[in-house]
mmCIF file of the N, C-alpha and C atoms, coordinates in Angstrom:
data_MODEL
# 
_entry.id   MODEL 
# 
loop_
_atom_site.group_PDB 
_atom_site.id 
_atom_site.type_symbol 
_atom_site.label_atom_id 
_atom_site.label_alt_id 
_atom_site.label_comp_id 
_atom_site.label_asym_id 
_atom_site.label_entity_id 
_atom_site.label_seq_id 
_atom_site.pdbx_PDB_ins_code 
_atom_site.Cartn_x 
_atom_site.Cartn_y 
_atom_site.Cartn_z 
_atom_site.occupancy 
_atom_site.B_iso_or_equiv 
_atom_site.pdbx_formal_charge 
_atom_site.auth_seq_id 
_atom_site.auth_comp_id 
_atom_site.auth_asym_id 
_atom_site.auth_atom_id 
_atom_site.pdbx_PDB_model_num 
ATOM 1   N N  . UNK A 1 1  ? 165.289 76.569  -82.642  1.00 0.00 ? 1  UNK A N  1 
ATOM 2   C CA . UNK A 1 1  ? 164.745 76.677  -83.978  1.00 0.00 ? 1  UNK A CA 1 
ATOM 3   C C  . UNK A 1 1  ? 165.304 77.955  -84.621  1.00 0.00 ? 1  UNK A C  1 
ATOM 4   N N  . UNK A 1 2  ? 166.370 77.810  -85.766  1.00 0.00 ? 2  UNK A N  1 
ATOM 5   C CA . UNK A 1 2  ? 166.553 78.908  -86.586  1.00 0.00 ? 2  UNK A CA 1 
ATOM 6   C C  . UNK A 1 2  ? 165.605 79.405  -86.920  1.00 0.00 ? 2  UNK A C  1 
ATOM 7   N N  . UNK A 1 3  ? 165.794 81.194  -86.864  1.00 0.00 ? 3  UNK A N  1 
ATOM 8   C CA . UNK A 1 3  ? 164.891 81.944  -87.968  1.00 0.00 ? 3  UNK A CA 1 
ATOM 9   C C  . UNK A 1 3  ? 164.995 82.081  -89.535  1.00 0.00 ? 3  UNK A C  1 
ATOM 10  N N  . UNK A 1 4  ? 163.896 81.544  -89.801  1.00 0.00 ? 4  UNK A N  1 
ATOM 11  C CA . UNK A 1 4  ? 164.209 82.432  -91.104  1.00 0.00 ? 4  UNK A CA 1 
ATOM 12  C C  . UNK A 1 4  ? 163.121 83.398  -92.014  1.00 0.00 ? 4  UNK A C  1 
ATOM 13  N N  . UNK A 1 5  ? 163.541 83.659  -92.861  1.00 0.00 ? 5  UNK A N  1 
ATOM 14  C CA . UNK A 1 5  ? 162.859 85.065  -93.681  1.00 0.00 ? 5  UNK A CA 1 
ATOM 15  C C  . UNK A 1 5  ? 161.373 84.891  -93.832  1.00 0.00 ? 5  UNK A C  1 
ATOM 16  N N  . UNK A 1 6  ? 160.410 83.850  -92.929  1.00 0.00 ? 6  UNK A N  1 
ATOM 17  C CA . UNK A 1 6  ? 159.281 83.793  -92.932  1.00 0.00 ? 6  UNK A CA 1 
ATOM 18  C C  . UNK A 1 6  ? 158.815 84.317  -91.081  1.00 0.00 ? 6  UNK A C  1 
ATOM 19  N N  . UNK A 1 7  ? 159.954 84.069  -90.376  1.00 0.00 ? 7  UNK A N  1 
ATOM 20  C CA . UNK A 1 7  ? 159.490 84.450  -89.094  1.00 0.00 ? 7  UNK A CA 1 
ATOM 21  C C  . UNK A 1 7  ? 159.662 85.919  -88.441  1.00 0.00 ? 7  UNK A C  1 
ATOM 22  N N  . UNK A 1 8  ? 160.389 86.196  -89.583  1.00 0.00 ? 8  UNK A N  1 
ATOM 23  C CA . UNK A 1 8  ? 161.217 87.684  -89.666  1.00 0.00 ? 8  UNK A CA 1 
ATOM 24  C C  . UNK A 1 8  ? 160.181 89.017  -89.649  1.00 0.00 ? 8  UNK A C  1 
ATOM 25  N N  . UNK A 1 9  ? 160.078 89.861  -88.627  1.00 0.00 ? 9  UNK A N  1 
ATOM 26  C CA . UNK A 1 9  ? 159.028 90.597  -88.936  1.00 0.00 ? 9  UNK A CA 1 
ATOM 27  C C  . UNK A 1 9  ? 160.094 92.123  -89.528  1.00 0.00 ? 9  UNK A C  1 
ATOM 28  N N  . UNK A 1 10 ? 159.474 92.398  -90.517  1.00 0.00 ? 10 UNK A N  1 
ATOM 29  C CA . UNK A 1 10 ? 160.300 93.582  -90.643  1.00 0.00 ? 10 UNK A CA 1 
ATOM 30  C C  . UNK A 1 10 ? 159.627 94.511  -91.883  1.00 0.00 ? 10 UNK A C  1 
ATOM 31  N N  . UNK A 1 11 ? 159.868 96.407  -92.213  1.00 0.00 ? 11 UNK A N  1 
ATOM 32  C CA . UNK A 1 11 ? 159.344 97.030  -92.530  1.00 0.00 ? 11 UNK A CA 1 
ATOM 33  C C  . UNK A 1 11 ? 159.823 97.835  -93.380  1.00 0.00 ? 11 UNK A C  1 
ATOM 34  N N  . UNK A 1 12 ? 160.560 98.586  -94.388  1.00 0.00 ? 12 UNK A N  1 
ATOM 35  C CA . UNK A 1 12 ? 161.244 99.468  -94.907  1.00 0.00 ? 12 UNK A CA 1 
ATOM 36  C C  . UNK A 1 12 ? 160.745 100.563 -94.224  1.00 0.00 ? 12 UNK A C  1 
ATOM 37  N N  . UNK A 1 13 ? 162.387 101.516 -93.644  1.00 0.00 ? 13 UNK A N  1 
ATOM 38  C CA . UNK A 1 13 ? 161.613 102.659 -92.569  1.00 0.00 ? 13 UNK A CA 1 
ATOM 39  C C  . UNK A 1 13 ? 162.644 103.923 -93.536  1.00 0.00 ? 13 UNK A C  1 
ATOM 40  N N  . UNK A 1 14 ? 162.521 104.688 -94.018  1.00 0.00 ? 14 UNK A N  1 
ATOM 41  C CA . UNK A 1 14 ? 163.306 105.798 -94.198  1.00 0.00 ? 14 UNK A CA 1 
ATOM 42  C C  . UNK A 1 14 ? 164.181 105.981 -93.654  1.00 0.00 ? 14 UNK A C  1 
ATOM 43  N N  . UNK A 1 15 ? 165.094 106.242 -93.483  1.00 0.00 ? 15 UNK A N  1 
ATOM 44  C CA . UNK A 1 15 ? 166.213 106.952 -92.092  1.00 0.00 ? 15 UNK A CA 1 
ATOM 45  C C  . UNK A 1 15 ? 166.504 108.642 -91.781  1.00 0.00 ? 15 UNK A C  1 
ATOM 46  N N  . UNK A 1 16 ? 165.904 109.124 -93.096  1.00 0.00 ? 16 UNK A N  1 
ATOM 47  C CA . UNK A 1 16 ? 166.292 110.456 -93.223  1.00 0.00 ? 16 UNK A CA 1 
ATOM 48  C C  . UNK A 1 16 ? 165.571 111.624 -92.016  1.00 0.00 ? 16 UNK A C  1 
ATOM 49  N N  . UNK A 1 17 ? 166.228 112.157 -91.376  1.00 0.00 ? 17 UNK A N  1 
ATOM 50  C CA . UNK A 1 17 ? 166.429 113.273 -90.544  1.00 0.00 ? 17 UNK A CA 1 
ATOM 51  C C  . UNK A 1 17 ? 165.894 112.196 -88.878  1.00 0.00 ? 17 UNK A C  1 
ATOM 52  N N  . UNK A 1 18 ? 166.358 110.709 -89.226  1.00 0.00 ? 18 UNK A N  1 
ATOM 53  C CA . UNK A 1 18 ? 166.360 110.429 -88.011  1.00 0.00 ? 18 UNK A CA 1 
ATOM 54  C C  . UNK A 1 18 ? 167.095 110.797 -86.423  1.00 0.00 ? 18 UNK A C  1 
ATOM 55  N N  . UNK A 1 19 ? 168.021 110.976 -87.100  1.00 0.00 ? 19 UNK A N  1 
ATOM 56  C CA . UNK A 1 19 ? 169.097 111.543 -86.235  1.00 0.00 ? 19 UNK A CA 1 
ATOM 57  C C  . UNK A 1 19 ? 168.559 113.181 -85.549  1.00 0.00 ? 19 UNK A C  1 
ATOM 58  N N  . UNK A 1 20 ? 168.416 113.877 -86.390  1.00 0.00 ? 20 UNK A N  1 
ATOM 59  C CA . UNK A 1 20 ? 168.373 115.515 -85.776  1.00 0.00 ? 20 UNK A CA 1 
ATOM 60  C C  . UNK A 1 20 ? 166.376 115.725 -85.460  1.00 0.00 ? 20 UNK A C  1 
ATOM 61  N N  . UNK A 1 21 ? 165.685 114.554 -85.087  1.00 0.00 ? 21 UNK A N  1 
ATOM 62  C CA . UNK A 1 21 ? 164.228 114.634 -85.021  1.00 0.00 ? 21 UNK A CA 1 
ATOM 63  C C  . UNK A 1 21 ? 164.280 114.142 -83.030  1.00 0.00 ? 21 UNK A C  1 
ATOM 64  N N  . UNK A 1 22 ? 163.713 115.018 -82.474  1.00 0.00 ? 22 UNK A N  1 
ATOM 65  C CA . UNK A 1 22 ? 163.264 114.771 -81.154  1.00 0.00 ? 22 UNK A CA 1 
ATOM 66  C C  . UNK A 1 22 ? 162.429 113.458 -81.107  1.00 0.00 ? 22 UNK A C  1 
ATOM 67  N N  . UNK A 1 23 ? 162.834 112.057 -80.457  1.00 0.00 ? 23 UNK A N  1 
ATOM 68  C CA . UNK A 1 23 ? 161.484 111.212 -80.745  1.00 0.00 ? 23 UNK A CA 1 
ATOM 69  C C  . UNK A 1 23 ? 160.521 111.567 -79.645  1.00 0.00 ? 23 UNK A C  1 
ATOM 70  N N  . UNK A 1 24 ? 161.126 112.776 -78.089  1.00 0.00 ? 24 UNK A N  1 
ATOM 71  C CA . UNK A 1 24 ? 159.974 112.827 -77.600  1.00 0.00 ? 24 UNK A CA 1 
ATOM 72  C C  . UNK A 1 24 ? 158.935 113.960 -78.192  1.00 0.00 ? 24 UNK A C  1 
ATOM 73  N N  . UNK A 1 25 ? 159.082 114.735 -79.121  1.00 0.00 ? 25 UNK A N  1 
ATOM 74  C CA . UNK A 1 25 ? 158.625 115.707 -78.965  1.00 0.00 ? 25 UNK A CA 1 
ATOM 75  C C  . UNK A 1 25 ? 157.978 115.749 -80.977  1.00 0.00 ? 25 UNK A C  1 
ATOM 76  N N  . UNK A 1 26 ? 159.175 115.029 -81.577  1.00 0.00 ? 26 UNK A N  1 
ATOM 77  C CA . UNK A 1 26 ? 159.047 115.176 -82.739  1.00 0.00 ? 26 UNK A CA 1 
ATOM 78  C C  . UNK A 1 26 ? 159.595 115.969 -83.878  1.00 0.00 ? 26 UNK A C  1 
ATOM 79  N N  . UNK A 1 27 ? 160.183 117.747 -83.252  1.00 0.00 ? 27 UNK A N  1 
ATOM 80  C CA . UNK A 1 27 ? 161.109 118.598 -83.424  1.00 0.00 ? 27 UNK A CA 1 
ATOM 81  C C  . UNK A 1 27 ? 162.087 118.740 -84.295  1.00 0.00 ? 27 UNK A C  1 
ATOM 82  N N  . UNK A 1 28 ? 161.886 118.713 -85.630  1.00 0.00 ? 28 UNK A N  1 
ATOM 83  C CA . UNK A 1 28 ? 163.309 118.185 -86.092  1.00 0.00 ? 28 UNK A CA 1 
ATOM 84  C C  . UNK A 1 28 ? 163.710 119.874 -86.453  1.00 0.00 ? 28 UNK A C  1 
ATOM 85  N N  . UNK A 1 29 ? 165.515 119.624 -86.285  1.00 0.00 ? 29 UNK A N  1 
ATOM 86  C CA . UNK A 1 29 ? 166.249 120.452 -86.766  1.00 0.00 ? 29 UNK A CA 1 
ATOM 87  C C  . UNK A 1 29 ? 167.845 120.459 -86.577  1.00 0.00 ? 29 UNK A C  1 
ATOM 88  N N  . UNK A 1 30 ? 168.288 119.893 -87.330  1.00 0.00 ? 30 UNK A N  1 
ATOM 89  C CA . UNK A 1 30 ? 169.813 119.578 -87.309  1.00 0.00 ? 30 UNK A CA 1 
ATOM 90  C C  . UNK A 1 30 ? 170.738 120.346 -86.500  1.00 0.00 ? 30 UNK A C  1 
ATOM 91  N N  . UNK A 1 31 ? 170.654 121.007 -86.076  1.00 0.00 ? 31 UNK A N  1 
ATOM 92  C CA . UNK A 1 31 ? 171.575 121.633 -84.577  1.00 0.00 ? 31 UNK A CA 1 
ATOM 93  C C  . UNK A 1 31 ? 170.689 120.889 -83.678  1.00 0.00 ? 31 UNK A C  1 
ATOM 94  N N  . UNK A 1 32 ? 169.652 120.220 -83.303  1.00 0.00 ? 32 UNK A N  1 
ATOM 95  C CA . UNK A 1 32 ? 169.184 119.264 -82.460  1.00 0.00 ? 32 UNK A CA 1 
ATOM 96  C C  . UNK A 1 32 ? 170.653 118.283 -82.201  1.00 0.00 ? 32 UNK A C  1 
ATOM 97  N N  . UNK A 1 33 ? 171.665 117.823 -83.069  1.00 0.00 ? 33 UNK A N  1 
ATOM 98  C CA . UNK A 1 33 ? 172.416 116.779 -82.703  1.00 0.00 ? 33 UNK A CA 1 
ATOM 99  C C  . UNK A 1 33 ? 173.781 117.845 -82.393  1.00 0.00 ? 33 UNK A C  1 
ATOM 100 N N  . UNK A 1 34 ? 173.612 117.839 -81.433  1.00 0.00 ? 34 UNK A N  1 
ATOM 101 C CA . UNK A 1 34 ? 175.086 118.634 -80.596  1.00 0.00 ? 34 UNK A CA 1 
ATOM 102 C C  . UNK A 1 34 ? 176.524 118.018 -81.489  1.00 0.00 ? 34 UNK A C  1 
ATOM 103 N N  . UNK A 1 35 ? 176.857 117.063 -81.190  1.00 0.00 ? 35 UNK A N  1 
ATOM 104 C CA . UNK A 1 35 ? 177.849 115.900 -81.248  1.00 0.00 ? 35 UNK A CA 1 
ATOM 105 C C  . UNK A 1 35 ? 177.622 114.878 -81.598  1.00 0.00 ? 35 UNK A C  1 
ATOM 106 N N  . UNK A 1 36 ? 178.335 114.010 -81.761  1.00 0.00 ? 36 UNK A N  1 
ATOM 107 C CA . UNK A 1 36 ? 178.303 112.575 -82.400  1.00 0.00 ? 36 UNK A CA 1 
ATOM 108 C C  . UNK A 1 36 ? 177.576 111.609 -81.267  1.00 0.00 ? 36 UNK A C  1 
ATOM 109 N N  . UNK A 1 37 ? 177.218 111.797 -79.985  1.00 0.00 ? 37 UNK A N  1 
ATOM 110 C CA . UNK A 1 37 ? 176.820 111.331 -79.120  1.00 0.00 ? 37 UNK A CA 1 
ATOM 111 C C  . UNK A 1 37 ? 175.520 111.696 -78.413  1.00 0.00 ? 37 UNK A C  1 
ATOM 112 N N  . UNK A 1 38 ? 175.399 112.831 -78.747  1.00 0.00 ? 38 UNK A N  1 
ATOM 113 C CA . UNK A 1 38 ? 174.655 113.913 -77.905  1.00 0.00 ? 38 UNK A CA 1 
ATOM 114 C C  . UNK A 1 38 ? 173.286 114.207 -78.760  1.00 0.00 ? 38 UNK A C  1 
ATOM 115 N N  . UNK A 1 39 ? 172.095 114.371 -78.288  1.00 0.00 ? 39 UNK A N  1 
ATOM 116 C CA . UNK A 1 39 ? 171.081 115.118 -78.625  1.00 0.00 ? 39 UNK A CA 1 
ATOM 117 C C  . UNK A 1 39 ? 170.481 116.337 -77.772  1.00 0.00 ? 39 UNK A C  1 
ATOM 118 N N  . UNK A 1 40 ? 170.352 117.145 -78.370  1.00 0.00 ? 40 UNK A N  1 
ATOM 119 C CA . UNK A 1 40 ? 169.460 118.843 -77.379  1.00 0.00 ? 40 UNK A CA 1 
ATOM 120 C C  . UNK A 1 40 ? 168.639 118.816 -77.890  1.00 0.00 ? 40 UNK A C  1 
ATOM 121 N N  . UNK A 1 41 ? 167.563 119.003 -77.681  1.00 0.00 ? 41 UNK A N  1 
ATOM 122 C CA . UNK A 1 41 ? 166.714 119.327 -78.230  1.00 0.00 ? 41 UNK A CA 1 
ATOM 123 C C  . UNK A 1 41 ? 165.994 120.935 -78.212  1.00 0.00 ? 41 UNK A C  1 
ATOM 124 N N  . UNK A 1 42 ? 166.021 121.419 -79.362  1.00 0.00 ? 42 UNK A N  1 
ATOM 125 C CA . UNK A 1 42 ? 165.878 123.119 -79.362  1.00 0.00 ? 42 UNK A CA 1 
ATOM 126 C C  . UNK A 1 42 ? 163.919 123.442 -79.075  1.00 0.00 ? 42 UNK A C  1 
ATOM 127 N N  . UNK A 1 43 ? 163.425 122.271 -79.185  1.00 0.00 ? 43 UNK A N  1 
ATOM 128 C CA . UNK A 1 43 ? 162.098 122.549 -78.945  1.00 0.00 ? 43 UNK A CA 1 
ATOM 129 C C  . UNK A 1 43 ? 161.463 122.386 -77.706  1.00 0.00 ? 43 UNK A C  1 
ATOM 130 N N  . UNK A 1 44 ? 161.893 121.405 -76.944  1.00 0.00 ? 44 UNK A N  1 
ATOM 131 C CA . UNK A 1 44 ? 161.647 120.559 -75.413  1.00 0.00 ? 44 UNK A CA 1 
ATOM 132 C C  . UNK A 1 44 ? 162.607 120.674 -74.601  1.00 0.00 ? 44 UNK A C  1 
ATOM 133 N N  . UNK A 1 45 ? 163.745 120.592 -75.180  1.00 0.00 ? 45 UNK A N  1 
ATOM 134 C CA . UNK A 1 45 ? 164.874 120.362 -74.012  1.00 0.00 ? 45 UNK A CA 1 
ATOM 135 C C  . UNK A 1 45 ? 165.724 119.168 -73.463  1.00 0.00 ? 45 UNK A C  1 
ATOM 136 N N  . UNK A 1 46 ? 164.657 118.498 -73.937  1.00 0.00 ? 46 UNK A N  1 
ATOM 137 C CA . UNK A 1 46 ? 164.992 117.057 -73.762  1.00 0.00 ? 46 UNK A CA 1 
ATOM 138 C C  . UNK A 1 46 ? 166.548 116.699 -74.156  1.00 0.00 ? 46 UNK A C  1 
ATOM 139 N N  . UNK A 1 47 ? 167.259 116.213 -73.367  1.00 0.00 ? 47 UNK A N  1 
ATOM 140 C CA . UNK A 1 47 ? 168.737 115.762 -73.431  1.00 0.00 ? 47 UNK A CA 1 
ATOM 141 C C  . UNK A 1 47 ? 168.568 113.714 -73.957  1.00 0.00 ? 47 UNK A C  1 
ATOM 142 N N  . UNK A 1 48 ? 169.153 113.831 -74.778  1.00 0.00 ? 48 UNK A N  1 
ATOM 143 C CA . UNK A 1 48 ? 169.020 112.312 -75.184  1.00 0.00 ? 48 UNK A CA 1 
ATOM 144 C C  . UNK A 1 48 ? 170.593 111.823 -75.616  1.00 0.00 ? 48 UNK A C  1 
ATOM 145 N N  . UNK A 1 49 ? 170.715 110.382 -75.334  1.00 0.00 ? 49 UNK A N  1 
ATOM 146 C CA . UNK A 1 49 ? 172.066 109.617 -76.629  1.00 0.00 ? 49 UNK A CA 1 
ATOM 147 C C  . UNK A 1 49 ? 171.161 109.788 -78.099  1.00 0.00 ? 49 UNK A C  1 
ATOM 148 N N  . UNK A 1 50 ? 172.251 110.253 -78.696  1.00 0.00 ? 50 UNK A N  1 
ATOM 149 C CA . UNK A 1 50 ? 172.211 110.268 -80.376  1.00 0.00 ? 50 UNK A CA 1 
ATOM 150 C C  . UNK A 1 50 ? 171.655 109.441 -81.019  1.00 0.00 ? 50 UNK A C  1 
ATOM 151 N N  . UNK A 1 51 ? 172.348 107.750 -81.133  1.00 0.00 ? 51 UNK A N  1 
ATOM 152 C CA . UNK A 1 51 ? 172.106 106.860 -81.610  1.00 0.00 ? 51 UNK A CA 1 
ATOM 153 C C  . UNK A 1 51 ? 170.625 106.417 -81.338  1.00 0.00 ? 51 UNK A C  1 
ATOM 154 N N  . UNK A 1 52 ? 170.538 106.765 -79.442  1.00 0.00 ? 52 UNK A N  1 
ATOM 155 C CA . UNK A 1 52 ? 169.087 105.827 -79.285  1.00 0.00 ? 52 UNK A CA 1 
ATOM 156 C C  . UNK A 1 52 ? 167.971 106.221 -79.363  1.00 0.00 ? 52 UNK A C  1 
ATOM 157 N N  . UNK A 1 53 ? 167.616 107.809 -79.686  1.00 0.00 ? 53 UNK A N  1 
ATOM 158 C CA . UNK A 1 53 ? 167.101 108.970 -80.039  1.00 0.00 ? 53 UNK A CA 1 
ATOM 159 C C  . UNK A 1 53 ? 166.824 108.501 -81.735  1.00 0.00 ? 53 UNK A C  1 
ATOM 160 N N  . UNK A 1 54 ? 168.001 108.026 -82.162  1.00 0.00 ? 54 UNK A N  1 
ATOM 161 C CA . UNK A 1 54 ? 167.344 107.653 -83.566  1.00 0.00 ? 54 UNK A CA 1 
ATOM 162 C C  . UNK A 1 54 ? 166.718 106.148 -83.752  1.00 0.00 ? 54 UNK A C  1 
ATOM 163 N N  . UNK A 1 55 ? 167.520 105.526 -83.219  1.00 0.00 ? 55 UNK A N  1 
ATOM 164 C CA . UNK A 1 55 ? 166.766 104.209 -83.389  1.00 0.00 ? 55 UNK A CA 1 
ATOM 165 C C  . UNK A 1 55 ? 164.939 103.818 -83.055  1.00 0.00 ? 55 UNK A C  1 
ATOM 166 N N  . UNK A 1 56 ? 165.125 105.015 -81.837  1.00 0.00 ? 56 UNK A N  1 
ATOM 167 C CA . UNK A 1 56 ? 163.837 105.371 -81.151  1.00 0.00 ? 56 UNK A CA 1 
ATOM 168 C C  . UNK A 1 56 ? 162.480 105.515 -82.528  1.00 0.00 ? 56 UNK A C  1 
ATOM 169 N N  . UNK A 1 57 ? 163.425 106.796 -83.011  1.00 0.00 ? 57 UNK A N  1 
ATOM 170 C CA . UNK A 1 57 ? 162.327 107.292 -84.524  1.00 0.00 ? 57 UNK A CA 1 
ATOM 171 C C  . UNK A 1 57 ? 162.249 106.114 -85.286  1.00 0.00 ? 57 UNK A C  1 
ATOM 172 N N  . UNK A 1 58 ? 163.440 105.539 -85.982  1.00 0.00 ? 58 UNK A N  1 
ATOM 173 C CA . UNK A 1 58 ? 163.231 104.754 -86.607  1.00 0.00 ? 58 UNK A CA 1 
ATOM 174 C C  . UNK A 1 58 ? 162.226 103.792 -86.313  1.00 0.00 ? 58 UNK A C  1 
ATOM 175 N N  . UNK A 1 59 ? 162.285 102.760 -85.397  1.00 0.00 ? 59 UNK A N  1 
ATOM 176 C CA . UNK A 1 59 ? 161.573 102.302 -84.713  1.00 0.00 ? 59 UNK A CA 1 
ATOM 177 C C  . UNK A 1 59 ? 159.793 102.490 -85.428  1.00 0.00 ? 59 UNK A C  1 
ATOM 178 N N  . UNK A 1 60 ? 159.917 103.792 -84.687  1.00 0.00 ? 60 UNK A N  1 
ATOM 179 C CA . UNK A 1 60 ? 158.395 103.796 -84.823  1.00 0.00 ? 60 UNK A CA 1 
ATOM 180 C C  . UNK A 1 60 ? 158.259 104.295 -86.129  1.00 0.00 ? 60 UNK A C  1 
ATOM 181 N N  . UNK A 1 61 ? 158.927 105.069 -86.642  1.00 0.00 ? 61 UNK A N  1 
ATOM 182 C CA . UNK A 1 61 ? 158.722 104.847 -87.909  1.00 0.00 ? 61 UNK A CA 1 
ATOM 183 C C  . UNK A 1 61 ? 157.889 103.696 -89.039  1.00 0.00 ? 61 UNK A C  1 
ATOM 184 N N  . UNK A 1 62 ? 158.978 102.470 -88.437  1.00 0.00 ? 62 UNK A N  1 
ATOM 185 C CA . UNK A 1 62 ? 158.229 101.165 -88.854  1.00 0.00 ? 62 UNK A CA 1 
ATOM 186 C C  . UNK A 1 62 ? 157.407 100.773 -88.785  1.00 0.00 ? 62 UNK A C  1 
ATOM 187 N N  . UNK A 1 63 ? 157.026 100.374 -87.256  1.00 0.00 ? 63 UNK A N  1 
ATOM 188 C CA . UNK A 1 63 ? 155.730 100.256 -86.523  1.00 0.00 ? 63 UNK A CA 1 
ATOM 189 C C  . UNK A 1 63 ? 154.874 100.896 -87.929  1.00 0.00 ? 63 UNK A C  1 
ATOM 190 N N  . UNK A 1 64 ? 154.945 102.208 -87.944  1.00 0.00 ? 64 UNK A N  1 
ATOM 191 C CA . UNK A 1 64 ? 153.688 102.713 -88.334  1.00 0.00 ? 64 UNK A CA 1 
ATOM 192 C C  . UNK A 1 64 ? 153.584 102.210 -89.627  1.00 0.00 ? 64 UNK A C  1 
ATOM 193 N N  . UNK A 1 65 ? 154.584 101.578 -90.614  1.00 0.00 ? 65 UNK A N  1 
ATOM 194 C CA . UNK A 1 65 ? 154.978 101.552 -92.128  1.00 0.00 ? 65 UNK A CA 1 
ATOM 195 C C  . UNK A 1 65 ? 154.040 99.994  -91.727  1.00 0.00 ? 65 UNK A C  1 
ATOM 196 N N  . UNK A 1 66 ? 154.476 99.423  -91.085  1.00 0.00 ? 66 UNK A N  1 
ATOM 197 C CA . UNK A 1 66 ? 154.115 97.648  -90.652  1.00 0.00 ? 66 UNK A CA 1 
ATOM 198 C C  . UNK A 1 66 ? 152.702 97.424  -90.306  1.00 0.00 ? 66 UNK A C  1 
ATOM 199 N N  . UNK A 1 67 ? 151.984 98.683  -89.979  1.00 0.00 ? 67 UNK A N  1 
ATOM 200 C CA . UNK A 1 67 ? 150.719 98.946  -89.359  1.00 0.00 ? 67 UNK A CA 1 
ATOM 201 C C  . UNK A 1 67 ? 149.799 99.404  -90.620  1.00 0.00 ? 67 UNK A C  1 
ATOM 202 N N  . UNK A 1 68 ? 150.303 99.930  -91.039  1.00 0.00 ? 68 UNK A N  1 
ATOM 203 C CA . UNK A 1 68 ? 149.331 100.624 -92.309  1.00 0.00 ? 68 UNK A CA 1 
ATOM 204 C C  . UNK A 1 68 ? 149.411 99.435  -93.528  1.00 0.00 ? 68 UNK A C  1 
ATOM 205 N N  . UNK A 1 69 ? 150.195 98.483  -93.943  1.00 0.00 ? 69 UNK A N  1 
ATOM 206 C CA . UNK A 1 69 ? 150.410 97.245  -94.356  1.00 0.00 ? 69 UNK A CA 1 
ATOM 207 C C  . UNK A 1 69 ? 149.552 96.395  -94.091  1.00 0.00 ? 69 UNK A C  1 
ATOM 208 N N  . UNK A 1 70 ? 149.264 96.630  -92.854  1.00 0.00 ? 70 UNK A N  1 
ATOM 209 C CA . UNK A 1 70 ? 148.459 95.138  -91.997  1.00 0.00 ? 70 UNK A CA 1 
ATOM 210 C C  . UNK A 1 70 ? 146.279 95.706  -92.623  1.00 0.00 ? 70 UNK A C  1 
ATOM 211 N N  . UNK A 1 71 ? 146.644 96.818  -92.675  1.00 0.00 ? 71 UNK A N  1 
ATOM 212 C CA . UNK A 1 71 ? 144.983 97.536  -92.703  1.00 0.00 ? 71 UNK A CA 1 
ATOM 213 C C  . UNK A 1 71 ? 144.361 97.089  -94.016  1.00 0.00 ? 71 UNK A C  1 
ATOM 214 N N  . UNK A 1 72 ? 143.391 96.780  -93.846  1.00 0.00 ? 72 UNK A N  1 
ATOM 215 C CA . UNK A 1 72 ? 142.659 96.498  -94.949  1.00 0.00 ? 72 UNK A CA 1 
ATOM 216 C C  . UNK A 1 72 ? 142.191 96.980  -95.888  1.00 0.00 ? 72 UNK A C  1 
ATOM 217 N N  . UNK A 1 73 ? 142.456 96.963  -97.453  1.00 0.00 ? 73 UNK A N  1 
ATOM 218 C CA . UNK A 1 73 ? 141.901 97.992  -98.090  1.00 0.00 ? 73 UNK A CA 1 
ATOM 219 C C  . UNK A 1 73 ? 140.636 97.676  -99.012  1.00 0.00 ? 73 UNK A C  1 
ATOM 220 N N  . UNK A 1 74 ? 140.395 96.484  -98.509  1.00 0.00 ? 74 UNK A N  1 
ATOM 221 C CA . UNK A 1 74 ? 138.865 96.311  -99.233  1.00 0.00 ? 74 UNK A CA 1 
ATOM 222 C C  . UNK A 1 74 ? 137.959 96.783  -98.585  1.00 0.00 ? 74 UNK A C  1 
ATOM 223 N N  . UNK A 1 75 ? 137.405 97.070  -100.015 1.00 0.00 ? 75 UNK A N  1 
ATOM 224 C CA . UNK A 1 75 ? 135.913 98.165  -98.991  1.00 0.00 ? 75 UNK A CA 1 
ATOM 225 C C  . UNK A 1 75 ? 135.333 97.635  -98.221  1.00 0.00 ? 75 UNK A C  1 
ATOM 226 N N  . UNK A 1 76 ? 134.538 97.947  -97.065  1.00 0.00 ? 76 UNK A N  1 
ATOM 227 C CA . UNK A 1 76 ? 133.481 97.246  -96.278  1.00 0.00 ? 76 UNK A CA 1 
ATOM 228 C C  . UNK A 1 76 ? 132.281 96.571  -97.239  1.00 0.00 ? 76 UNK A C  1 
ATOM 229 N N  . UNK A 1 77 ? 131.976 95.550  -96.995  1.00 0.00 ? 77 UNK A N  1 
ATOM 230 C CA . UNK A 1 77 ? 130.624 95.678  -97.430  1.00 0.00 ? 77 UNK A CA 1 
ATOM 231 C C  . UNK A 1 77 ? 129.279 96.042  -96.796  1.00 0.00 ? 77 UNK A C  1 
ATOM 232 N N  . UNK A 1 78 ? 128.484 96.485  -97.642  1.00 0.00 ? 78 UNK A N  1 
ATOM 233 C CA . UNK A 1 78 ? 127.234 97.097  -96.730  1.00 0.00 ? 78 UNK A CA 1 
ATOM 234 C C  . UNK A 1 78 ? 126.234 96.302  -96.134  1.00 0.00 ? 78 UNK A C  1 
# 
């Protein structure tokens, strides 16, 4: 069964300072990305790949954009 744009789960996530943000720690600061490959992290230490370090943020990024979407904003009733 093809997918299509009804089975599709998906979120608008920012991308900005995904790259130079620790996803274990949270840390951001652009000497965090050593190299085009590489992450240090100047707060934890944590050694990570670049790319998956961001996808990581991104990621949850969404989650949380997809989560706050789902919440209800009608008032309770009493």
């Amino acid at each position: 069964m093809p997918c299509g744009p009804s089975s599709r789960r998906s979120a608008p996530s920012p991308p900005s300072a995904a790259s130079q943000t620790c996803a274990e720690c949270g840390y951001v600061d652009k000497r965090n990305r050593v190299d085009q490959g590489l992450l240090i992290c100047r707060g934890c230490g944590v050694v990570a790949h670049a790319d998956r370090n961001a996808s990581h943020n991104i990621a949850t990024r969404g989650e949380s954009v997809w989560n706050a979407g789902r919440e209800s904003r009608v008032p309770a009733t009493p």
